[in-house]
C-alpha atoms as an extended CHARMM CRD file, in Angstrom:
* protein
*
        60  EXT
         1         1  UNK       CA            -35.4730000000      -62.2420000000      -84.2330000000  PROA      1               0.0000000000
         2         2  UNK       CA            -38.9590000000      -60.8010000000      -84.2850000000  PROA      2               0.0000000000
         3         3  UNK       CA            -42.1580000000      -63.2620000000      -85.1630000000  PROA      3               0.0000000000
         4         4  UNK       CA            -44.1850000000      -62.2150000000      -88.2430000000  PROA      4               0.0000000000
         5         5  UNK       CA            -47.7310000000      -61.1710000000      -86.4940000000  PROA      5               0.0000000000
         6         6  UNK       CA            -50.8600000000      -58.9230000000      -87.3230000000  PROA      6               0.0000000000
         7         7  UNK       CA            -52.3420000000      -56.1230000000      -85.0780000000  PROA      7               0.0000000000
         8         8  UNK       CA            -56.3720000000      -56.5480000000      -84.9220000000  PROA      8               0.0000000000
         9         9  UNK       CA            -56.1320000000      -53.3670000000      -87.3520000000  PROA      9               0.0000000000
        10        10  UNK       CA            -53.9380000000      -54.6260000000      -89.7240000000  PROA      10              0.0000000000
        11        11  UNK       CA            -55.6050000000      -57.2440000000      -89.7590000000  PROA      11              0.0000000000
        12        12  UNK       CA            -59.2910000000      -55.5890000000      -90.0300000000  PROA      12              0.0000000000
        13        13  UNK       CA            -57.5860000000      -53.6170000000      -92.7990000000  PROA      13              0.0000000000
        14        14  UNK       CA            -56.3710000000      -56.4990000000      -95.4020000000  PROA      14              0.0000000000
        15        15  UNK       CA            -59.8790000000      -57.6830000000      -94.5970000000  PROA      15              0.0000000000
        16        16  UNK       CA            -61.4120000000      -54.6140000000      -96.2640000000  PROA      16              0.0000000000
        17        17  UNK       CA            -59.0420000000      -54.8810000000      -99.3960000000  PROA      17              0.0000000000
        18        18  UNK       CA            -59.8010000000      -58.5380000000      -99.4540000000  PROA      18              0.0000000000
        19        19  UNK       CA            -63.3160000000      -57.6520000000      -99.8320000000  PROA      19              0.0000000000
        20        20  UNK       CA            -63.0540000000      -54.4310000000     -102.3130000000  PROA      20              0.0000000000
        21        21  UNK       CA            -60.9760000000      -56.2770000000     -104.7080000000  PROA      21              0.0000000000
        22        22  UNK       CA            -62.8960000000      -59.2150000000     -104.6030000000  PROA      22              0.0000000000
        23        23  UNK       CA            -65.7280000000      -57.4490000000     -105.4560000000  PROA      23              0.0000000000
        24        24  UNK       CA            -64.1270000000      -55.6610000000     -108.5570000000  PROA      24              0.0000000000
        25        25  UNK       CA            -63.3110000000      -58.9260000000     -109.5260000000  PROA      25              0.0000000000
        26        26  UNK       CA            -66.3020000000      -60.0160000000     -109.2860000000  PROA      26              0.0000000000
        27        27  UNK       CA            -67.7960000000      -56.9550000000     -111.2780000000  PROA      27              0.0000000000
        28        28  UNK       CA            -65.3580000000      -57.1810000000     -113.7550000000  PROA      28              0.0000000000
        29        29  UNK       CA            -65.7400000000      -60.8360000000     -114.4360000000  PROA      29              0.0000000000
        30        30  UNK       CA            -69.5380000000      -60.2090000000     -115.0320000000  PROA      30              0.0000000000
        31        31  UNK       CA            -68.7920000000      -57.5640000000     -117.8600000000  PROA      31              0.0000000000
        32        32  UNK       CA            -66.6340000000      -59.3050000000     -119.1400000000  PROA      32              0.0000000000
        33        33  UNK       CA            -63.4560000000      -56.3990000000     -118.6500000000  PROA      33              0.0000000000
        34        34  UNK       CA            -60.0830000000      -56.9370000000     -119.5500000000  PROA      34              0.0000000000
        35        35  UNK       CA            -58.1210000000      -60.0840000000     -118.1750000000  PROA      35              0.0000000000
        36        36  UNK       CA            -55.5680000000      -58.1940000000     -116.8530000000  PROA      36              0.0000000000
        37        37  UNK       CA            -57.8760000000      -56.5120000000     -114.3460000000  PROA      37              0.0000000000
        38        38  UNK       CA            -59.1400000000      -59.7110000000     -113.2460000000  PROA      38              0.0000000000
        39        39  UNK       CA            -55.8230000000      -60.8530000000     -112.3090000000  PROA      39              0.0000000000
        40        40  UNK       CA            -55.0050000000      -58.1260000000     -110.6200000000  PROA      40              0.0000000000
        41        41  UNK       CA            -57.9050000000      -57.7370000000     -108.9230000000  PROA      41              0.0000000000
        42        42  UNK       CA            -57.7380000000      -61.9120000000     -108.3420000000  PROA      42              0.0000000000
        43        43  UNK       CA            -54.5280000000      -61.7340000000     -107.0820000000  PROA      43              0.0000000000
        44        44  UNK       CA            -54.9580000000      -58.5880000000     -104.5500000000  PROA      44              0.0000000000
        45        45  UNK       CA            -57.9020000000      -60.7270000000     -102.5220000000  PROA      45              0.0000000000
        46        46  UNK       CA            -55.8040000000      -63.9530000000     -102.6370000000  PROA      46              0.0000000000
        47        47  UNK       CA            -52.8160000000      -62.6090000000     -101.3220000000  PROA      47              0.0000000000
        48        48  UNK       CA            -55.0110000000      -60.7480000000      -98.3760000000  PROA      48              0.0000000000
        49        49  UNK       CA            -56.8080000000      -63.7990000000      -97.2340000000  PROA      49              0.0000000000
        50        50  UNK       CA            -54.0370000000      -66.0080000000      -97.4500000000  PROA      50              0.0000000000
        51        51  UNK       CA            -52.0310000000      -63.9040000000      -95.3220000000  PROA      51              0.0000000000
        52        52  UNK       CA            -54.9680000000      -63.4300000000      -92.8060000000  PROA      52              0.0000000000
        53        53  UNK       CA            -55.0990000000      -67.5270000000      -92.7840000000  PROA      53              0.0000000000
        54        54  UNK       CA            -51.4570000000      -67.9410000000      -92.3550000000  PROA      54              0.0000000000
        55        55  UNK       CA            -49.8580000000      -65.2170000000      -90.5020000000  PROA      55              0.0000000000
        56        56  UNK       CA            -51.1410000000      -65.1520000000      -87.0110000000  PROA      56              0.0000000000
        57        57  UNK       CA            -52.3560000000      -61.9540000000      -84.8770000000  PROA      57              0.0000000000
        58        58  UNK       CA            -50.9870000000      -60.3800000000      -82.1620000000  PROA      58              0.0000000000
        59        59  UNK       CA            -52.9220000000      -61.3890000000      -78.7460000000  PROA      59              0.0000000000
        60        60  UNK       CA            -52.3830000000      -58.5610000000      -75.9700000000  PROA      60              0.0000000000
């Protein structure tokens, strides 16, 4: 069985989409779009960083 790990560029990589869709959330939120969008868009960055928190990366 094969641990669950990031590579530094996966990892750099959900960091990026963390940050994009937390920004469209943000931009959505402050004209007041549709709710749907925000959870999307909510749901996108939370699912990133919690996988960058909990999953671990790969070391050498």
């Amino acid at each position: 069985m094969t641990e669950l790990t990031l590579s530094p560029t996966s990892a750099t990589l959900l960091f990026v989409i963390a940050c994009l869709a937390g920004y469209r959330y943000r931009s959505v939120w402050k004209n007041e779009g549709p709710r749907f969008q925000l959870w999307i868009f909510g749901l996108v960055a939370a699912a990133c960083l919690l996988s960058l928190g909990f999953v671990p990366l790969q070391v050498g």
